[in-house]
N, C-alpha and C positions, 0 to 999 in steps of 0.2 A: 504494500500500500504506500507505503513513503514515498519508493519511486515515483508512483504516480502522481501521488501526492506532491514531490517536490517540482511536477513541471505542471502541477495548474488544477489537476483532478482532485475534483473535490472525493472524498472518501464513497459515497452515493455515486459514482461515475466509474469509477474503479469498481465497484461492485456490477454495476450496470456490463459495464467492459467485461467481465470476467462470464457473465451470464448469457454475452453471445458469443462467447467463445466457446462454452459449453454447450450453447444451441448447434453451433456450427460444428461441434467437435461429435456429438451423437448423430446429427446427419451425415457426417462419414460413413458410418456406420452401414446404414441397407443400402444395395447396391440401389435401388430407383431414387433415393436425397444425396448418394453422395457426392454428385454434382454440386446440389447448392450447397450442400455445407463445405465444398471447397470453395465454392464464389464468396461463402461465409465469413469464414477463414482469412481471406485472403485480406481485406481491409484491415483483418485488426490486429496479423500478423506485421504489415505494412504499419501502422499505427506503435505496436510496441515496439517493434526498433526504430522508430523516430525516438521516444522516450529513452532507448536504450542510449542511441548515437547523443539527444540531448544532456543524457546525465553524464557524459563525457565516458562511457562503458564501451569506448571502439571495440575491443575483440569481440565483445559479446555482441553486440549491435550488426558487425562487419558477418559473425557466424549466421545469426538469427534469419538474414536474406539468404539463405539456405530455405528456409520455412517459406517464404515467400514465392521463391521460385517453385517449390515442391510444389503450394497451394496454388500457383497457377498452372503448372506444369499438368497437374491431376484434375484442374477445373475445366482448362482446354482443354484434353484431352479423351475424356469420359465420355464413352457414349450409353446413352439413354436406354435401356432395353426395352 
C-alpha cells in the first residue's frame, strides 16, 4: 500500500486497483474470458510499473514489462472458441 500510497493512491484506490486485478487474474482462468482478462490485465500491469519506474525501483519496474508484454502477447493472440 505505501507504494501506492506514496505516488498519489489514496488507500481506497489501491484496494480498488488490486480488485481488478483479481477480476482480470480469475478470467485467465476458463478458456472463453481469458481473452478479457488478459485485455484486463494489461492496463494495470502497464499502471504498476509506472508506480514501480516512479518510486525510483528501475530493476523491478524494467522486469515487471515482462508482465506487460506477456498480457498483450496472450490478449492478441487468443482465439475465441
Amino acid at each position: 500500500m505505501a507504494l501506492f500510497r506514496n505516488v498519489g493512491f489514496s488507500d481506497g484506490m489501491t484496494v480498488a486497483f488490486g480488485v481488478v486485478q483479481l477480476v482480470g487474474g480469475l478470467l485467465l482462468l476458463p478458456a472463453r474470458t481469458t481473452r478479457l482478462g488478459a485485455w484486463i490485465m494489461l492496463p494495470t500491469f502497464v499502471l504498476a510499473t509506472g508506480v514501480l519506474l516512479a518510486s525510483s525501483m528501475i530493476p523491478f519496474g524494467a522486469f515487471s514489462l515482462l508482465f506487460v508484454a506477456s498480457a498483450y502477447l496472450h490478449a492478441s493472440r487468443w482465439r475465441s472458441r
